[in-house]
N, C-alpha and C positions, 0 to 999 in steps of 0.2 A: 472069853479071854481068861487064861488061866492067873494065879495070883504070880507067878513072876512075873511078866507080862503088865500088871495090874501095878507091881511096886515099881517096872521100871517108866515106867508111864507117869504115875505119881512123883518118880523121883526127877524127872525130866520137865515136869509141870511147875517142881518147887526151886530146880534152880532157873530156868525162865523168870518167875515168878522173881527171885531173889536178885536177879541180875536188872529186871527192871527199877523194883524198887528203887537199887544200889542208880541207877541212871534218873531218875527223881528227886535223890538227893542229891545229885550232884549238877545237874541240869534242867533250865526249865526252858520254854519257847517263851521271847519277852512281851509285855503286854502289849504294848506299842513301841514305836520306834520315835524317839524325841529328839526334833532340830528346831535349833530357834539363831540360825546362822548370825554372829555378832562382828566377828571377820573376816574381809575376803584375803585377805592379803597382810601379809609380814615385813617388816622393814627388818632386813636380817643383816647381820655388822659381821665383818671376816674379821679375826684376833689372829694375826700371824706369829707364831709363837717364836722363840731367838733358836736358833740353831744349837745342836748341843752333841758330844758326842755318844751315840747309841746307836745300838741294830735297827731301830725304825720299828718292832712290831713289837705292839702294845696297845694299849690301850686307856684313854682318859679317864680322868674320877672329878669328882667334887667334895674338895672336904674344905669346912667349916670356910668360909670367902677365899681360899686361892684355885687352881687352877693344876690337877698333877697329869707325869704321862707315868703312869707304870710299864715298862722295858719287862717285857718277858724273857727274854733271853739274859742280858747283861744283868734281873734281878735288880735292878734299881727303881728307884722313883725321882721324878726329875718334878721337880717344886717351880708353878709360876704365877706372876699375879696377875690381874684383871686383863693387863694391860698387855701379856704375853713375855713379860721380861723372867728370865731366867733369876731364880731366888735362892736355889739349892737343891744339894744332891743328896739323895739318902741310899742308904742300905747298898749292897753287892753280894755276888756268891760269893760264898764261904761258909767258915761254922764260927765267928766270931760273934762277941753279945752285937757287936749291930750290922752282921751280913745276915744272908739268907742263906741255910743247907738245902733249900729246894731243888737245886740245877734249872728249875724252869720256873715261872711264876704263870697258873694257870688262872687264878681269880683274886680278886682283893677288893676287900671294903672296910668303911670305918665300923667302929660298934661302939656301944654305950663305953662312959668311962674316959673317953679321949683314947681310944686304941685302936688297931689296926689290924684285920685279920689278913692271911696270903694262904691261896691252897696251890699246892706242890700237885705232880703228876702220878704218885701213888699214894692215894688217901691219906698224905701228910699234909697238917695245917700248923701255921707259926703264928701267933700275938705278939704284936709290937705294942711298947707304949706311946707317949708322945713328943718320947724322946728317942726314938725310934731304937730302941735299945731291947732286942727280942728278952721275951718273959715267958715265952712255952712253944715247945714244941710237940703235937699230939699226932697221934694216929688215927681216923675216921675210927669207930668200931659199932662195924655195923651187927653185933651179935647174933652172930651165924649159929645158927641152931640145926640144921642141914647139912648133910652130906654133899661132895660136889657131885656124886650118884646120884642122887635122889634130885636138885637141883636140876640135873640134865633130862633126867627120863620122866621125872611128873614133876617139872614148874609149877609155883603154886604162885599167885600176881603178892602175897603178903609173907613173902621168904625175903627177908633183907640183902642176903647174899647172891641174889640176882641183879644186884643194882649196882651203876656206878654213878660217881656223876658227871654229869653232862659235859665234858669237858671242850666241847667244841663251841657251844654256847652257855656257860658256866656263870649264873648271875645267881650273886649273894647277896640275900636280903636276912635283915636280923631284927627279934624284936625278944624285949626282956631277956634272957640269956640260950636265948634258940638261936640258932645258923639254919637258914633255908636254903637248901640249891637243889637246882632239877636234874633230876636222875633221870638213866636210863640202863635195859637189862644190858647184862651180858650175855646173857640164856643161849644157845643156838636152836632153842624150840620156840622159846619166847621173847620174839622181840619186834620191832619197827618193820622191818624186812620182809618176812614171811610168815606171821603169826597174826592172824583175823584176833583171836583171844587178846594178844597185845593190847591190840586198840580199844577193846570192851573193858578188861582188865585192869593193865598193868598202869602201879603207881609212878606218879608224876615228879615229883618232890618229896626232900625227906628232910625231914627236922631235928636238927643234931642239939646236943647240951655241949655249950663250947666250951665247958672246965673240962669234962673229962674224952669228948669225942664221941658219946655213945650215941647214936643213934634212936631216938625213942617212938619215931611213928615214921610210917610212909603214907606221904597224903594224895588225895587228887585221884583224875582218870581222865582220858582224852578225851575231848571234845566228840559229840556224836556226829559233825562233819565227817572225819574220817571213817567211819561206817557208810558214805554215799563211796567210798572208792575201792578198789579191791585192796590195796597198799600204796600207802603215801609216803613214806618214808624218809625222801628226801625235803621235806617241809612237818616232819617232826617233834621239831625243836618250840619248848615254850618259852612263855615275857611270861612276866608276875612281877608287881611288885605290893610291899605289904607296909600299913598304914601303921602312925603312930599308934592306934587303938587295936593292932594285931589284926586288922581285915586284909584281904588280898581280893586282890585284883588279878585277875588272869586274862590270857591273849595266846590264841593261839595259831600260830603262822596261816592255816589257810581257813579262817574261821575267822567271820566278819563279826560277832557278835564278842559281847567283854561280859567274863562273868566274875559275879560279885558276892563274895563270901566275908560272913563274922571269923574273929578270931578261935572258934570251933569246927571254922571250914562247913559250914554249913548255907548253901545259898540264901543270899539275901534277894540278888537284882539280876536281873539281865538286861542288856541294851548294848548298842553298839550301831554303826551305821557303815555297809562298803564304801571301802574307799575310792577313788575316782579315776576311773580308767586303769586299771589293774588287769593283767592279761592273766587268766585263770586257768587257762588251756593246760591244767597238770598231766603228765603221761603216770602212769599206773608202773610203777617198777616194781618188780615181784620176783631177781632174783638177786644174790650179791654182784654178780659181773657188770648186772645192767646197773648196780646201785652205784659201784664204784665209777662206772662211766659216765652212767649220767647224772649224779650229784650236783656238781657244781655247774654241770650245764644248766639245769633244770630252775638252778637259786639264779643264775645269770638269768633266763629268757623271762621267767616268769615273774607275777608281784605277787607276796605275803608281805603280812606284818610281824615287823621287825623288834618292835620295842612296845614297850609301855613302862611309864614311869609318872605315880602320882606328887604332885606337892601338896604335901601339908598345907604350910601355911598360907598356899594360895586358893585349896581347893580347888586346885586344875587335876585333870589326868590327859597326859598326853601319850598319842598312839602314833608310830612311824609306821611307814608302809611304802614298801617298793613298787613301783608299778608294773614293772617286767622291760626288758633290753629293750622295747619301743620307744621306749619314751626316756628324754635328757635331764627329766625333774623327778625327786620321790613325793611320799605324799608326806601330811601330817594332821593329826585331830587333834583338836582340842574337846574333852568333856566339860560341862561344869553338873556335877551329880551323877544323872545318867541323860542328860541331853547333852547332843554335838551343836557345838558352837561357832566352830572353826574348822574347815578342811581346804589345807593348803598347798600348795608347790614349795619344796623347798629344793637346794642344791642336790644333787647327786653327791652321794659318801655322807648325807646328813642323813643316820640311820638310827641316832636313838636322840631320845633330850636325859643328859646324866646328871643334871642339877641348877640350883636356883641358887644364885647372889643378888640381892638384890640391886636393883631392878631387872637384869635380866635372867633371861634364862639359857642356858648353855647347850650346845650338840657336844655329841662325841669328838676325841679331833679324830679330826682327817690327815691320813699317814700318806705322803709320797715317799715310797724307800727308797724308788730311782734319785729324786733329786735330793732327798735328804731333808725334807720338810715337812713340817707341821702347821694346823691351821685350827682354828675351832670357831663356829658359827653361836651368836649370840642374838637374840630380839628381847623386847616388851611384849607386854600386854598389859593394858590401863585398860580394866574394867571394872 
């Protein structure tokens, strides 16, 4: 073999080499799988929320004991308490100190301080305080160091300027004065779709500084499930969420195991348990025509996991999970560490748990836009 030949060999050896690694730090197989079943069964309470007037599509929060719906469209936050009764209305479009200039309201969470983040649908973010009276208006800035040339024709997985975030499942998590939300490329070489590289590659989440919007790391990589298929695309989409102590917890749609990372993002745990009767029969989408078709077919027939969200102060972590259009129940886990404790049936449209008042614990509400109603599912657990 002559010596090009010889370099290109050596150089094909060291990024194998490097790409493993990169998949060791980020993934391990877990040692065992721990169940120590505590219950079979939930006593789960319907909260019929009062009628109010809004577009219907939004979605629920939990801050500090009451109960909101955040209205995507109309840019409001509709305020309730335990008990479903209407409390108050905040914010609307506009540019006044206490509307919204976003046009749309694409995610929102509270954050340290008693404040309130919203992300708009072109990398605009707004702070509210607790007087809902906005205090900044920023721009994501992902510092683009790249050409959109060079971008297109050699994608590189750690060019910031191939990401957006996730906007169709758009979950913010915040610790000390970082914003986390999951990203995904814009690339047309590199993305979900038709890029194998994607899957091995490309960053998951990116961790913003919320004074100034800067962008300062892109974290994560996909699960090595998605390497059993040629493209998965339509399933994704990640859960995470991230612990007073800055650990994360990740979940990712067609991947039965929970992986468990320090606030360095460096693996700690793995464990997790399949959920129960879940119809898994994914089809392999591999072009855009077949992706935009069968999308929403494929999230209809089929079950992934939907959410994950831990509690603090109960040291629970709980995992949702659809089963697939066979069946009239979703599922639900309960962890306590990394042993499953709990896997249950719950309502259909009960697809995440978004928080703890004590004593119970909350679902997301469930939206009828036809009839103009709202609901949200609450239980115990005394353990």
């Amino acid at each position: 073999m002559n010596i090009k030949g010889i370099l290109i060999v050596l150089g094909f050896t060291l990024v194998i080499s490097c790409i493993n690694k990169e998949k060791n730090n980020y993934f391990r197989k877990p040692e065992v799988i721990k169940k120590d079943i505590k219950l079979t069964s939930l006593i789960i309470d319907t909260i019929k929320l009062d009628s109010i007037q809004s577009s219907y599509v939004g979605f629920g929060k939990i801050f500090a004991d009451s109960i909101y719906f955040i209205d995507k469209m109309f840019c409001k936050v509709y305020k309730f308490d335990i008990k479903g009764n209407h409390y108050n209305t905040y914010l609307k479009a506009g540019k006044g100190p206490k509307e919204l200039p976003a046009g749309k309201i694409q995610g929102c969470n509270d954050i340290k301080d008693n404040k309130y983040v919203f992300f708009g649908t072109s990398f605009d973010y707004y702070i509210f305080n607790n007087q809902w009276e906005r205090i900044s208006n920023t721009q994501i800035d992902w510092k683009i160091n790249n050409s959109r040339k060079e971008m297109v024709s050699a994608p590189s997985p750690d060019m910031p300027g191939l990401y957006a975030p996730s906007y169709y499942k758009l979950i913010l998590r915040n610790y000390e004065n970082f914003l986390y939300f999951p990203i995904i490329s814009q690339s047309p070489n590199f993305n979900f779709i038709n890029s194998k590289k994607y899957y091995e590659q490309g960053r998951i989440i990116a961790k913003m500084n919320m004074n100034n919007g800067k962008v300062t790391k892109l974290i994560g990589r996909y699960s090595p499930v998605y390497r059993e298929y040629k493209y998965l695309g339509q399933f994704s989409m990640i859960n995470f969420d991230i612990t007073e102590k800055g650990e994360f917890f990740i979940s990712y749609e067609p991947d039965s195991l929970i992986y468990y990372y320090n606030s360095d993002f460096k693996i700690k745990k793995v464990f997790g348990n399949k959920g129960i009767d879940m119809n898994v029969n994914y089809d392999e989408i591999i072009t855009l025509n077949e992706f935009k078709k069968m999308y929403k077919k494929q999230r209809k027939s089929c079950g992934f996991y939907t959410w994950i969200e831990y509690i603090d102060e109960r040291n629970l972590l709980f995992r949702n999970y659809s089963k697939g259009a066979h069946s009239n129940v979703n599922g639900l886990q309960v962890y306590r560490d990394d042993v499953l404790i709990c896997d249950v049936e719950v309502p259909n449209g009960f697809d995440k748990i978004i928080g703890y008042i004590h004593p119970y614990f909350y679902s997301n509400i469930v939206v009828d836009e036809e009839c103009e109603n709202m609901k949200i599912y609450r239980f115990k657990i005394n353990l």
